[in-house]
C-alpha positions in Angstrom: 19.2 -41.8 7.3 17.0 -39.8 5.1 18.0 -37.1 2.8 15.5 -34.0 2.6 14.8 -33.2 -1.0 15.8 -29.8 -1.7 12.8 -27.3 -1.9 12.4 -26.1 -5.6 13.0 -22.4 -5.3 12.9 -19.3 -8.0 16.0 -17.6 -8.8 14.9 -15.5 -11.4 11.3 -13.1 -11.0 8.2 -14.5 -12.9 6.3 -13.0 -15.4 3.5 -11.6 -12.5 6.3 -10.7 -10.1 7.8 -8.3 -13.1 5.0 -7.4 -13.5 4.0 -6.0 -10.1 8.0 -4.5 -9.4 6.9 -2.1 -12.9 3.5 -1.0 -11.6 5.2 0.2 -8.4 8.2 1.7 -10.0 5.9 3.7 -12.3 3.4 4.9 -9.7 5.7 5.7 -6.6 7.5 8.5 -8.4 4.2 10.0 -9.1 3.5 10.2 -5.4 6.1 12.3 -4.2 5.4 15.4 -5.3 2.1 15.5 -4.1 3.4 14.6 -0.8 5.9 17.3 -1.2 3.3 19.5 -1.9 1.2 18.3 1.4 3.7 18.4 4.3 4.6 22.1 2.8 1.1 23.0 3.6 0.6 21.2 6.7 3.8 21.9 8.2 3.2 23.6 11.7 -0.6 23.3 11.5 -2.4 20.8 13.6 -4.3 17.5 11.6 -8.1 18.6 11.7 -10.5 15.9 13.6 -11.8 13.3 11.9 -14.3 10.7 12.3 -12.5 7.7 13.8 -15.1 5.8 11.5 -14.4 6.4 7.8 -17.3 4.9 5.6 -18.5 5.9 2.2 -22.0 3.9 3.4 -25.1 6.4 3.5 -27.4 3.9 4.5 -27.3 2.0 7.6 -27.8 -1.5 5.7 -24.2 -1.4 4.3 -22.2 -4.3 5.4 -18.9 -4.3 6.7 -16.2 -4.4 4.8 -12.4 -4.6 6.1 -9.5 -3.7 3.8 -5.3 -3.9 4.9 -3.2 -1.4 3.9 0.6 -1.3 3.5 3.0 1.5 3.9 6.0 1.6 2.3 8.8 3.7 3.5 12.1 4.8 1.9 
């Protein structure tokens, strides 16, 4: 029989991973108040129309560029 090696695995957060949890932690309390401030404006009132292609490109030689974005939700 063969015995699987365990997989090396961090228990504590590295120095990057600390690093990123901070960032977060300073800039999502920053964000609620303007949020605050946004759905007490736009409560009742329909979203306006918008283009369903949102570019910054003036010029029709731009090239493509594709970008993910996460939501986080408490």
């Amino acid at each position: 029989l063969a015995i699987d090696t365990p997989v090396k695995r961090r228990i504590v957060p590295d120095k990057s991973t600390n690093s990123l949890y901070y960032s977060w932690t300073a800039l999502v309390p920053t964000l609620v108040n303007p949020l605050l401030r946004y759905f007490g404006r736009m409560q009742g009132k329909t979203l306006e129309n918008i283009h369903p292609v949102i570019s910054a490109c003036g010029t029709p030689s731009c090239s493509p560029k594709r970008t993910t974005l996460v939501c986080l939700f408490f």
